[in-house]
C-alpha positions in Angstrom: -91.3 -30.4 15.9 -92.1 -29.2 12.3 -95.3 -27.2 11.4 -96.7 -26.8 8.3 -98.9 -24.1 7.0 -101.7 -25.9 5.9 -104.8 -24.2 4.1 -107.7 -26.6 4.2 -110.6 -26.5 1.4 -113.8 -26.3 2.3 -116.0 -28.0 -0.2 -119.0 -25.2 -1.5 -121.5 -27.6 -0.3 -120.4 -28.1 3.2 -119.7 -23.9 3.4 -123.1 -23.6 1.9 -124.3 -25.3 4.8 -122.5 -23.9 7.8 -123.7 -20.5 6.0 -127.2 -21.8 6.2 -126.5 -22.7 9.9 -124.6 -20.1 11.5 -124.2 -21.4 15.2 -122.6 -24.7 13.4 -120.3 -22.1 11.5 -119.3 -20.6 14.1 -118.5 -24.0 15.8 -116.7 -25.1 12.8 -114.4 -22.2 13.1 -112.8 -22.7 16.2 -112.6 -26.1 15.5 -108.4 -27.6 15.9 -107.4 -28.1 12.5 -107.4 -32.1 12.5 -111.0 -31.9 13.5 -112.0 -29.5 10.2 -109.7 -31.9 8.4 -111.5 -35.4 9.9 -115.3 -33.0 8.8 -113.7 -32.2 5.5 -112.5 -35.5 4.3 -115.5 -37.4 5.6 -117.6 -35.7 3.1 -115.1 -35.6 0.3 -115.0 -39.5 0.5 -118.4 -40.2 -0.1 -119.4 -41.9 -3.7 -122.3 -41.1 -3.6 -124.4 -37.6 -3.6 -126.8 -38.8 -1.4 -123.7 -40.1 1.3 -122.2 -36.4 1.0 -125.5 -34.8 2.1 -126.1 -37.0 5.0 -122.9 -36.8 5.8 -122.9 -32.8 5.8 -126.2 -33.4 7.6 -124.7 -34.9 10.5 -121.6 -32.8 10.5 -123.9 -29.8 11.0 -126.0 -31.7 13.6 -122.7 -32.4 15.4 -121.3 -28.9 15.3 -124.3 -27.8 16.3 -124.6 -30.3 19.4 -121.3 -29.1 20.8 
């Protein structure tokens, strides 16, 4: 099976806030890859600014419930 080195982006936003919420930062980290990925592109496809912040809102809730 092929792997590929991957770098993922975290939007400044979304690393604002796992900054601002350490324990959900730390979740975040030792997150599997596909799960930062399905976090990261949730946010990026929002249209609106107030869909991204709910949507970081609830990513940080989740990481936090873990």
């Amino acid at each position: 099976m092929a792997q590929f080195d991957v770098e993922l982006k975290i939007p400044e936003d979304f690393a604002a806030a796992l900054e601002a919420h350490p324990e959900a930062g730390k979740r975040f980290a030792v997150l599997p890859h596909g799960l930062k990925r399905h976090h990261v592109l949730d946010i990026e496809a929002a249209t609106t600014e107030e869909t991204r912040q709910r949507r970081i809102e609830k990513a940080i809730a989740a990481l936090v419930a873990l």
